[in-house]
N, C-alpha and C positions, 0 to 999 in steps of 0.2 A: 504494500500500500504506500503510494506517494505520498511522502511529505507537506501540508499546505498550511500557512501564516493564518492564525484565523481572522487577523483585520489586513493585511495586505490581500493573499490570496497567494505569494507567494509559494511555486511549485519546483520542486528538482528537476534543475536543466542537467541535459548528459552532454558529455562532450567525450573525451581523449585526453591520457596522459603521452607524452611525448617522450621518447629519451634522447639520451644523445644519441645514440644509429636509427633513431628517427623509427621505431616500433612504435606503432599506436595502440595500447590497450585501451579499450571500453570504461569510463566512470562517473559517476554522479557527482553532480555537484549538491547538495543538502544544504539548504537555510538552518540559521545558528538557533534552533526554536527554545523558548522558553517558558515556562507557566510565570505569568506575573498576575499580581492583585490591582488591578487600576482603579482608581475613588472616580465615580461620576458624581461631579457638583450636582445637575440636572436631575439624577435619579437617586442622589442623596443613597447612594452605597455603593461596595464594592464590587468589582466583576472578574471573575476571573478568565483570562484568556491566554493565548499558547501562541506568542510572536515571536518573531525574528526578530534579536538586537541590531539590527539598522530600524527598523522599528521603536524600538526604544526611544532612539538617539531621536528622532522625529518626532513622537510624542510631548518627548524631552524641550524640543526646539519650538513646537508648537504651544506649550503653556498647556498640555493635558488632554486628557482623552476626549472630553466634550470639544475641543477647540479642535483636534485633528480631526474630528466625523466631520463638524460640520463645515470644516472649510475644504475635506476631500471628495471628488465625483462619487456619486455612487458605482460608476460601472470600475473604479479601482480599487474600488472594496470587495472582501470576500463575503460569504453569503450571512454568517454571524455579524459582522460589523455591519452591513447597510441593517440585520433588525434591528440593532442597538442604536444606531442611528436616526430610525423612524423613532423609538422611543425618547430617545433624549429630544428629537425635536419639538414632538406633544408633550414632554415636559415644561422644555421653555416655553410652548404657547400657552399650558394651561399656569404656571409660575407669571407670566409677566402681564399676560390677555391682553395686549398693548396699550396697558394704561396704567400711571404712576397711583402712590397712594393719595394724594390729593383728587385723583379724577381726571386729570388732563393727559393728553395722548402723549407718548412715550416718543421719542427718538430712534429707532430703530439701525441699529448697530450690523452691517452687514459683513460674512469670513474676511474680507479685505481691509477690514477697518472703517471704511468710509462708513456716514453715517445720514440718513434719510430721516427730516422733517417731517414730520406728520401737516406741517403748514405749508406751504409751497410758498416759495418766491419771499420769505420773511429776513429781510434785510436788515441786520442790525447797523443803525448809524453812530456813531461815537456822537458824545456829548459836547459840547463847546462849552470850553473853561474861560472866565470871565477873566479879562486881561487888563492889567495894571497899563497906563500909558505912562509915557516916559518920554522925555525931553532926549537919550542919547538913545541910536539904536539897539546897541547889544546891553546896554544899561539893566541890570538887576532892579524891579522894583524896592524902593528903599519906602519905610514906613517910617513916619515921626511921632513919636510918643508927647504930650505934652505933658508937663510935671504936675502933680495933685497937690494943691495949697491944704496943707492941715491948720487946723487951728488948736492951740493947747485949751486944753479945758483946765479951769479954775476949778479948787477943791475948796 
């Protein structure tokens, strides 16, 4: 039975050893598989699955297992990762239902980072700061204090 990644799909390629007088024997090449425990934030517990350490390293690179499904094709996953896939995605839809706790619609965060308004066309303009005039042009606004006259009170 071939060897297969259960989130890549990852399958034993054959090829040929080579020698030096150049005889070819027949042999498998085998992905490095391992049983790991991975945390889904989305489905809030552990899972356990049987990948290849360049696997790892991705997961790794990716910031975790809910971030690698949902930013990988389905047709590059194997047939256990696109379920788990489908379910961490009805997780986050039923988790955020695109809408904050106040009730206003959500920003929608999409695998590439970029992120999509629920407002269309909402332009934020900067505020204009109220400016000191000045007699020289690069001149620091300078402020003059006038002095407070006390009076001594009699006892």
């Amino acid at each position: 039975m071939a060897k297969v990644c259960t989130l890549t799909g990852k399958r034993v390629m054959r090829g040929n050893n080579v020698s030096h007088a150049h005889n070819k024997t027949r042999r498998s090449f085998e992905p490095n598989l391992q049983y790991v425990r991975l945390y889904s934030n989305a489905l809030k517990r552990y899972i356990r699955l049987r990948i290849a350490t360049s696997t790892i390293r991705t997961l790794d690179k990716k910031g975790g297992l809910d971030k690698f499904l949902l930013t990988r094709r389905a047709i590059l996953l194997g047939e256990t990762a696109r379920k788990l896939k489908k379910k961490i995605v009805k997780a986050n839809a039923k988790q955020t239902n695109g809408t904050l706790a106040d009730g206003t619609l959500a920003d929608q965060t999409l695998p590439d980072g970029k992120t999509i308004s629920p407002i269309p066309n909402l332009i934020q303009t900067p505020t204009k700061t109220a400016e000191i005039p000045s007699s020289e042009p690069n001149a620091a606004p300078t402020i003059t204090v006038a002095p407070v006259e006390t009076t001594a009170e009699q006892g």
